[in-house]
C-alpha positions in Angstrom: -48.7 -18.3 27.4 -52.0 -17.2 27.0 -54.0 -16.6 23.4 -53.5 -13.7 22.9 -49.2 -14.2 23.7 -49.3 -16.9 21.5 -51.1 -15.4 18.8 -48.3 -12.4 18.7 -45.5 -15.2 19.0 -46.7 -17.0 15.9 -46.9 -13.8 14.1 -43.2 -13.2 14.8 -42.3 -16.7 14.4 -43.9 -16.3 10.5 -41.9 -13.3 9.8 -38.7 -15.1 11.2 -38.7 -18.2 8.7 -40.0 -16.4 6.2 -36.4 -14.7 6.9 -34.7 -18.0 7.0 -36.4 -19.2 4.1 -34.7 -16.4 1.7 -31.9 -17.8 2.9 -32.4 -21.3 2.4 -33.0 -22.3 5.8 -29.5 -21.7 7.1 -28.8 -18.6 9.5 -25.9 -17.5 11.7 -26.9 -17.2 15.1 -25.6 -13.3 15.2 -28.8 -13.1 12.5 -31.2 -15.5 14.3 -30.0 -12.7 17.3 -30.3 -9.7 15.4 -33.9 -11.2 14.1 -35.2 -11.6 17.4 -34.2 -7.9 18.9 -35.8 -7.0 15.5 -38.9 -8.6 16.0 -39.0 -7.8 19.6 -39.8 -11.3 21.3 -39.8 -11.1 24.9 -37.1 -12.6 26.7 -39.0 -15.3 28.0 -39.9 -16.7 24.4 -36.1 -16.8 23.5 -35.5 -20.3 24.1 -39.1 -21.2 22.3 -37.9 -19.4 19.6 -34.7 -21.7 19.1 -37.1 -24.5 19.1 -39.3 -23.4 16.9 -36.7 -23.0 14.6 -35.1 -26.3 14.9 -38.5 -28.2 14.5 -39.0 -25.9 11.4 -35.5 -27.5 10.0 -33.7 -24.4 10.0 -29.8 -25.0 10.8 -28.3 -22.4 13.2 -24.7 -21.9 12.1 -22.2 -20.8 15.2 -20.2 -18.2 14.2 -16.5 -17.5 16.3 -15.0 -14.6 16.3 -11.6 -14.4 14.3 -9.3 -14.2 17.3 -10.8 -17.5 18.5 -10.3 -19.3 14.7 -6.5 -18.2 14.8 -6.1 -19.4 18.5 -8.6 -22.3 18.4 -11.5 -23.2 20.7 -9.9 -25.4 22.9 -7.9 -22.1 24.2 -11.1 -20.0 24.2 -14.1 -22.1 25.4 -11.7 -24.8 27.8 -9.6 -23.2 28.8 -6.6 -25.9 27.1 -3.4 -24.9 25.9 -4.5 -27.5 23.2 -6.4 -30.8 23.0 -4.0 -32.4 20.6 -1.2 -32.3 22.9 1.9 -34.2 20.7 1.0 -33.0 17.9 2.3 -29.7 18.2 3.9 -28.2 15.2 7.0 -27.9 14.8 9.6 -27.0 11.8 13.3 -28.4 13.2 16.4 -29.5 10.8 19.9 -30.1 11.2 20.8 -26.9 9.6 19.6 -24.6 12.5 17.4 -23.2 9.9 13.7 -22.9 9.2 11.1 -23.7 6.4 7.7 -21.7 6.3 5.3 -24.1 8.0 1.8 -23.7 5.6 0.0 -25.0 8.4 1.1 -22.2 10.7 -0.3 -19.7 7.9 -2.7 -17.0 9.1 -3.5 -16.0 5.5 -2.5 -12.7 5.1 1.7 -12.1 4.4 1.3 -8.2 4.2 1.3 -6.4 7.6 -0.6 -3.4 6.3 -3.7 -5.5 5.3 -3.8 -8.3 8.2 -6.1 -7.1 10.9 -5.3 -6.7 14.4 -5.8 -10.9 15.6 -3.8 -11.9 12.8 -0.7 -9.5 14.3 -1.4 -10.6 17.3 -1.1 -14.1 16.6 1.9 -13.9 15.1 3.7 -11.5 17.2 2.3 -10.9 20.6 4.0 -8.1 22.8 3.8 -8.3 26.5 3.8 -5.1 28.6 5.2 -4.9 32.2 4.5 -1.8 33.0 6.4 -0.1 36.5 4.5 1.6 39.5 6.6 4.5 39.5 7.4 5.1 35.2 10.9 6.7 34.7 10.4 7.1 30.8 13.0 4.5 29.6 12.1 1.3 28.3 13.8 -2.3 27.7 12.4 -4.1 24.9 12.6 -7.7 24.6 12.4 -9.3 21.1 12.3 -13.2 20.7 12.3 -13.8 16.9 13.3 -15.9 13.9 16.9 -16.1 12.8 16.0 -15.1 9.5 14.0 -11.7 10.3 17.3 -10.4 12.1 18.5 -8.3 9.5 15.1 -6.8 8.7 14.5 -6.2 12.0 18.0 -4.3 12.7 17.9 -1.8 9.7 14.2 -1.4 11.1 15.0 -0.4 14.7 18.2 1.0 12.9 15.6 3.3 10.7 14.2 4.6 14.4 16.8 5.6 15.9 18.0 2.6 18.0 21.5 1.4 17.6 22.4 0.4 20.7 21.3 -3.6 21.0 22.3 -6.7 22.5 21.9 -9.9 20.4 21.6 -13.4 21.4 21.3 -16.9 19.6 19.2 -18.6 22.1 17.2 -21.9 21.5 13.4 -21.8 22.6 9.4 -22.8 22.2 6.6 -21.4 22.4 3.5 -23.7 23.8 5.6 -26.4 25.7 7.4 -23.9 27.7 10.7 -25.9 27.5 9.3 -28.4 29.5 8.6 -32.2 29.1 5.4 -33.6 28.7 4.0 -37.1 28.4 2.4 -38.0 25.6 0.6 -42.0 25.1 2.5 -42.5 28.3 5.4 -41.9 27.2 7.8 -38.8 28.3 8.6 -36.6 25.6 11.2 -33.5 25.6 9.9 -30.5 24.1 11.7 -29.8 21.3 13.8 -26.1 21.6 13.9 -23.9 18.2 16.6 -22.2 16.8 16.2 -17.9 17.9 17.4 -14.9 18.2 16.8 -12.3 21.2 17.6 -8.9 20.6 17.3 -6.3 23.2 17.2 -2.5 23.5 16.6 -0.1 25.9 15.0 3.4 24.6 14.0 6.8 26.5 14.2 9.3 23.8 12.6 7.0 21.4 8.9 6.5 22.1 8.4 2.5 22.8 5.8 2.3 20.7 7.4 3.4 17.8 10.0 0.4 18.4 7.5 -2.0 19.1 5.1 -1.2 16.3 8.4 -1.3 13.7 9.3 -4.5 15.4 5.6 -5.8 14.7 6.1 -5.1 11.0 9.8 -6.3 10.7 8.8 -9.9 12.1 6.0 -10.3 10.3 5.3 -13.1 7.7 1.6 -13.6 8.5 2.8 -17.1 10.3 1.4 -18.4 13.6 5.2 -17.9 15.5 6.6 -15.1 14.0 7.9 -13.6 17.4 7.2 -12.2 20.8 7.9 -8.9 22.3 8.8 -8.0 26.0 8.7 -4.5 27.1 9.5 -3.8 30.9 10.0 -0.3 32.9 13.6 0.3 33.5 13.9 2.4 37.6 17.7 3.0 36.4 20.7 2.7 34.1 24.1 3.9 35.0 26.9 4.6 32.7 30.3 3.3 34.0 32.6 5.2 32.0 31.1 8.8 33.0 28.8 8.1 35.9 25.8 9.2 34.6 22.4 7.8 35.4 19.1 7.6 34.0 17.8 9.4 30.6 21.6 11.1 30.4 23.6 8.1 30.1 21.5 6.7 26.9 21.8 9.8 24.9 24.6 8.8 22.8 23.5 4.7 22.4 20.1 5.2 21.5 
């Protein structure tokens, strides 16, 4: 860098803890970002102007962005399903029922004001959508025993009475599989649920997932999954009809 460069640089690097100084030495790295584009540094000093700041004792705070918090960085950065594998948690009694685990608590209980990660977390939907799309739907709903009733009088609400209801036993991050943990194997432990399935034509599927969103929802890491696959056929037995005719009076 020659003089002149370097006179520029120190310029810049002036303005930029004078910066971090109003805030007490400790910046985000989104602002140290935003300071730089600001201050136009070329893209050669970037890495000189970390250092700088560092020698200058200014602590760079990395910020995550909220999908990564809910989900954790051991998903996000390597790729892990988790790095404290044993210590998964889990809320199991001998009653087949289930206690609201705090630690499973995305902080927000009310649909309306969580944002979009926090529904996510708690209820992800999967879509499998068909080549050739015939306009009917099956939906797929894994969720907790207690949200059943909720989530009948909402699909009920829509439209949808028609549905097939299962107890099932489940889990989510174990996959139903054993795993070893210090050496020793260990069965995954299977969850008390209920599936409920429906298959919609008339009704737009997005309707019946978004109420199904809102119906499972308790702002809890777990709250449910949703399935939604492309249907070629269906074929009533009674009268022979086939396709959007023979889900007319079952919707």
């Amino acid at each position: 860098m020659d003089e002149n460069a370097q006179t520029k640089f120190d310029e810049k690097m002036k303005e930029l803890l004078a910066a971090a100084e109003k805030k007490k030495n400790v910046l985000e790295d989104t602002e140290v970002a935003d300071l730089i584009a600001d201050l136009q540094f070329d893209e050669d000093d970037v890495g000189k102007v970390y250092e700088s700041l560092e020698k200058s004792g200014v602590d760079i705070l990395h910020t995550i962005a909220e999908e990564e918090e809910i989900i954790g960085l051991d998903a996000t950065e390597h790729g892990l399903a988790s790095a404290y594998s044993g210590f998964a948690i889990m809320d199991v009694s001998n009653t087949m029922t289930m206690d609201v685990n705090e630690n499973t608590n995305l902080g927000s209980d009310v649909y309306e004001e969580a944002s979009e990660a926090k529904k996510k977390a708690a209820v992800s939907v999967t879509k499998l959508h068909e080549v050739v799309s015939t306009g009917i739907h099956k939906v797929v709903i894994i969720a907790k025993m207690s949200r059943y009733e909720v989530l009948k009088k909402a699909l009920n609400d829509l439209g949808v009475t028609g549905m097939t209801v299962v107890n099932v036993m489940g889990c989510g991050i174990q996959k139903g599989a054993g795993e070893r943990y210090r050496g020793v194997e260990m069965d995954a432990t299977l969850l008390p649920k209920v599936k409920v399935e429906v298959v919609v034509s008339e009704i737009p599927v997005d309707k019946v997932i978004e109420a199904a969103k809102k119906a499972l929802y308790t702002g809890h890491i777990g709250d449910g999954k949703i399935f939604v696959y492309g249907v070629e056929n269906v074929v009533k037995v009674r009268t022979g009809e086939e396709g959007y005719a023979a889900l007319q009076d079952v919707e």
